[in-house]
N, C-alpha and C positions, 0 to 999 in steps of 0.2 A: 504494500500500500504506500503510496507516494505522501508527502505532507506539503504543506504551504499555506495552506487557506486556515483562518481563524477559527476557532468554535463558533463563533457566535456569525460570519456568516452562512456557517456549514446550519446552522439553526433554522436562517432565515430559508433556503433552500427545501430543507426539510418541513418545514409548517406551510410553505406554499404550496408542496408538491403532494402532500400525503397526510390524513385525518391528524396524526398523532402527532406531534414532535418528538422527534428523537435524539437525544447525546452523541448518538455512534454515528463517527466521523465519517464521509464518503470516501471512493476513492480517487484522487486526481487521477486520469486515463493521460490527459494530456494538458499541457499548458504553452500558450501562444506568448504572446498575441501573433495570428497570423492576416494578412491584408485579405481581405474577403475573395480574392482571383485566388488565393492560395486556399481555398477549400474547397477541396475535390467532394461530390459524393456521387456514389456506384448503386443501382438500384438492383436487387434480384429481381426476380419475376415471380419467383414461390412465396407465397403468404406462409406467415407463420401460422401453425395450428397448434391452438391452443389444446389444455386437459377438457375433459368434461367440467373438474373441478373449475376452472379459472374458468370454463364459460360460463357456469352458473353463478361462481361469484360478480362477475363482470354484469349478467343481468341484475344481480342484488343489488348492485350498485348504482344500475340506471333504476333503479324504483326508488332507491333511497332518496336521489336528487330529483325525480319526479314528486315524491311526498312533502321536499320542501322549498319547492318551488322554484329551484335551481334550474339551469338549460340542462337538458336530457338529452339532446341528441348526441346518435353516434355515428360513427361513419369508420373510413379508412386511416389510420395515420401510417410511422414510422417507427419501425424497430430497427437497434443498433444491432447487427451484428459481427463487426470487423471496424478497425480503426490502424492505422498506419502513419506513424511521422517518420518525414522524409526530407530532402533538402527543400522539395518545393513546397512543401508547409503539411497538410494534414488530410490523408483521404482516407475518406469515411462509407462505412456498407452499409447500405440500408436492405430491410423486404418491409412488404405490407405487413401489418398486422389492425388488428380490430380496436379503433378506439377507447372503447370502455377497457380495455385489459391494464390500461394505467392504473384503474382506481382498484383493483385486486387490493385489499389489504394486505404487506407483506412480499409482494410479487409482482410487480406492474411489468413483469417481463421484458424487461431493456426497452419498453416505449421510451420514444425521445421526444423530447420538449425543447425551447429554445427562449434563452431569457434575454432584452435588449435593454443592455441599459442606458439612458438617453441627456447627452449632455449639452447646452446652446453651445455658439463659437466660444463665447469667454467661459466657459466651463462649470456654468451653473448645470443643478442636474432637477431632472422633471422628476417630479415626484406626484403620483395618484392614489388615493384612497378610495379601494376597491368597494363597490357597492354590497350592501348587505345583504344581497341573494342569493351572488356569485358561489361557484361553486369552490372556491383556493381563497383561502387567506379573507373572507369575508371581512367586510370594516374596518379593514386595517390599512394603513399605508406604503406602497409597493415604488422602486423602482422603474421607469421605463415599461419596457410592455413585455411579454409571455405569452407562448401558449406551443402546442404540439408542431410538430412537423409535418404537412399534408404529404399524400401520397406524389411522391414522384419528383418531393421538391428537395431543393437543395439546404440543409439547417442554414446556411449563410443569408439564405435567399428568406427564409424565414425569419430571421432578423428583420430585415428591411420590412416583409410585409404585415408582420403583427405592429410593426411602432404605425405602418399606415393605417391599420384599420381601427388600433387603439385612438391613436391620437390624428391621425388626418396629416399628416407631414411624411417627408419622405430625406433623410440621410445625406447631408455631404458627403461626411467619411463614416466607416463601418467596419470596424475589425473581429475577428474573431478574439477570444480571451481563455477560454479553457474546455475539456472534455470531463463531466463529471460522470460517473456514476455514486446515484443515492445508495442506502443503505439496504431499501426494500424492492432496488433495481430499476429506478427511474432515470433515464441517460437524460443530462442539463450540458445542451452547447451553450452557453453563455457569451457575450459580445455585447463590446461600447461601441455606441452610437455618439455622430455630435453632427449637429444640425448647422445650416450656413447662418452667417449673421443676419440676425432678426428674425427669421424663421420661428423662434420660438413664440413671436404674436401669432401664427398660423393655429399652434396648436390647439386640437375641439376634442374632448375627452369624449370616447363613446357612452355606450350606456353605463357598461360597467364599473365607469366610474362615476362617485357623485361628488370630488373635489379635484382639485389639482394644483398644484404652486410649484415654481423655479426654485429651490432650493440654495444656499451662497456656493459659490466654489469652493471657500475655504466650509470645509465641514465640521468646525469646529464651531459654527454660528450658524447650523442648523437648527430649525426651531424644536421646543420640546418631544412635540407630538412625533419624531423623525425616531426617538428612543434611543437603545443600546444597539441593536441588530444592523437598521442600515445605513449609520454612518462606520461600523468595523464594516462592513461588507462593499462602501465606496473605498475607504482607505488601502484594502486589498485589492482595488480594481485601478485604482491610481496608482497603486508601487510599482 
């Protein structure tokens, strides 16, 4: 197991991606930062297939967010299964597998997800407080934008298109920043974002969020509500 990342953003990771929070540390796969031309990814054609067990968990779980009024739908995403650093940066193997197999408690089967974290030209960082339906991190305040890897897409590629549907703005520059695996087997490509000058008056929060504020550069005069978790988890993404 590789080290480098804090506890406490390996924290923040863990409570957005999965019911429970958990102490136990993930593993680094890989760490960049790579230029977004330098991530490769390779699709199989073979879907993963799942146990009987994981596919009745996976339906418990769409019923669970159907009952509290969470988005239910499911569909196709991406599962990790191969990863390779090289001189040209980082190539990554994908196959399909079934969306709901991330929320398996315990087992989300190397579904990959992709987190963007989103900073203006002078390096303030966007900061949204997730609505309280949502199904991750309810009410809390997040980071840039998130979410899975669609089928056939590239995690780099999914950087750029979650910060557009989150927030309505579209990336100057885009880097890659590391390959996690969680605990209970959820793969986080993570990647900073910084938008062109002024760009950040563009920004229009979707639904899922119901705040939003630029956050200072120096993160050290971040406001209360910002906590313990994501100014250690800017501080690791800035060193």
């Amino acid at each position: 197991m590789l080290t480098g990342a804090p506890p406490t953003f390996i924290s923040l990771l863990l409570m957005s991606a999965q019911p429970e929070p958990t102490s136990e540390p993930p593993e680094i796969l890989a760490r960049g930062p790579w230029a977004i031309e330098r991530v490769r990814a390779r699709w199989l054609p073979d879907p993963f297939e799942p146990s009987p067990a994981q596919t009745e968990a996976a339906d418990a779980a769409i019923r669970g967010l159907q009952d509290r009024g969470s988005p239910s739908h499911d569909g196709v995403a991406a599962r990790l299964v191969n990863y390779r650093e090289d001189h040209e940066g980082i190539a990554i193997e994908l196959q399909p597998l079934r969306w709901a197999l991330r929320l398996v408690a315990g087992d989300a089967s190397e579904s990959m997800a992709a987190l963007c974290v989103t900073r203006s030209a002078d390096g303030c960082w966007l900061a949204g407080r997730r609505a309280p339906w949502v199904s991750s991190w309810a009410g809390r305040w997040a980071l840039g934008a998130g979410g899975a890897v669609d089928l056939g897409e590239n995690p780099a590629d999914t950087l750029v298109r979650e910060l557009r549907e989150e927030w309505a703005v579209a990336p100057q520059l885009v880097r890659g920043e590391a390959l996690l695996r969680l605990p209970h087997r959820l793969v986080m490509f993570v990647g900073q974002a910084w938008l062109a000058e002024g760009a950040e008056e563009a920004v229009t929060p979707d639904h899922e969020h119901d705040a939003f504020a630029w956050w200072p550069r120096e993160i050290d005069d971040w406001p209360p509500e910002a906590g313990e978790v994501l100014p250690r988890m800017a501080r690791w993404l800035a060193a």
